[in-house]
C-alpha positions in Angstrom: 85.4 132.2 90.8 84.2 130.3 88.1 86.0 126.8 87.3 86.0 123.9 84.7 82.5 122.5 84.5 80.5 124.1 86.0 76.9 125.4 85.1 76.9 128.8 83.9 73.7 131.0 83.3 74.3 133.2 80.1 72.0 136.3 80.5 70.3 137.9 77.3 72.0 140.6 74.9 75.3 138.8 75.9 78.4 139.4 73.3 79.7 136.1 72.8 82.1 135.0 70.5 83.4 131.5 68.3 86.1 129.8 69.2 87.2 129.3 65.7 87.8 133.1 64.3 86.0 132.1 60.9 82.6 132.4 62.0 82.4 135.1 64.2 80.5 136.6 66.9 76.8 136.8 68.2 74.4 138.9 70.5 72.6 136.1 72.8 68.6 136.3 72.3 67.6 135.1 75.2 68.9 133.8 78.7 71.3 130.5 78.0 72.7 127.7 79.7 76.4 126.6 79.3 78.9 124.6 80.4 82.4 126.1 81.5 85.5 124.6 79.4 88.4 126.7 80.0 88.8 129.7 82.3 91.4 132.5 81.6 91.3 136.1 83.2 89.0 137.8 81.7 87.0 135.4 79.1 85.7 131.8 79.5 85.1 129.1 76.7 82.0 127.9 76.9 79.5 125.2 75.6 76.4 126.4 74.5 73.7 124.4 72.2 76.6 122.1 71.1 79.3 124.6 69.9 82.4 126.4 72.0 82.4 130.0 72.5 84.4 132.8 74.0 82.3 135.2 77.0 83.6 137.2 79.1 83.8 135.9 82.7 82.5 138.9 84.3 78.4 138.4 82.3 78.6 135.2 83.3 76.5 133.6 86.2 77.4 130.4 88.2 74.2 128.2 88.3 73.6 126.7 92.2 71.2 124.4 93.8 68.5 127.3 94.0 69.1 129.5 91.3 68.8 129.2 87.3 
C-alpha cells in the first residue's frame, strides 16, 4: 500500500492528470519518478518534474532499495 512520501516509479503511456482542472491531462512519455502526496482509494497525487498530478494508484510502482 502506497503511503505519503514515498518514491513511486511512474511507467510509460501512463494517464495522468493536473491537479488544477484548467490544464488538463497527459499521456507519460517515458518511465517517471514521483513523489506520493496524498493517497485516496483509487488515485494518488503525485509530484512529478515540479507540478502535482492525479494517477491512479493501481499503475503506480513503489520504488525500494533494489528496484527503480
Amino acid at each position: 500500500m502506497l503511503m505519503k512520501g514515498d518514491l513511486v516509479r511512474i511507467p510509460q503511456n501512463t494517464y495522468i492528470e493536473t491537479v488544477r482542472a484548467q490544464a488538463g491531462a497527459a499521456l507519460t512519455k517515458r518511465p517517471a519518478i514521483g513523489i506520493v502526496l496524498s493517497v485516496n482509494e483509487f488515485k494518488c497525487k503525485v509530484l512529478l518534474d515540479d507540478r502535482e498530478w492525479l494517477v491512479k494508484s493501481k499503475d503506480l510502482q513503489l520504488c525500494g532499495r533494489e528496484e527503480c
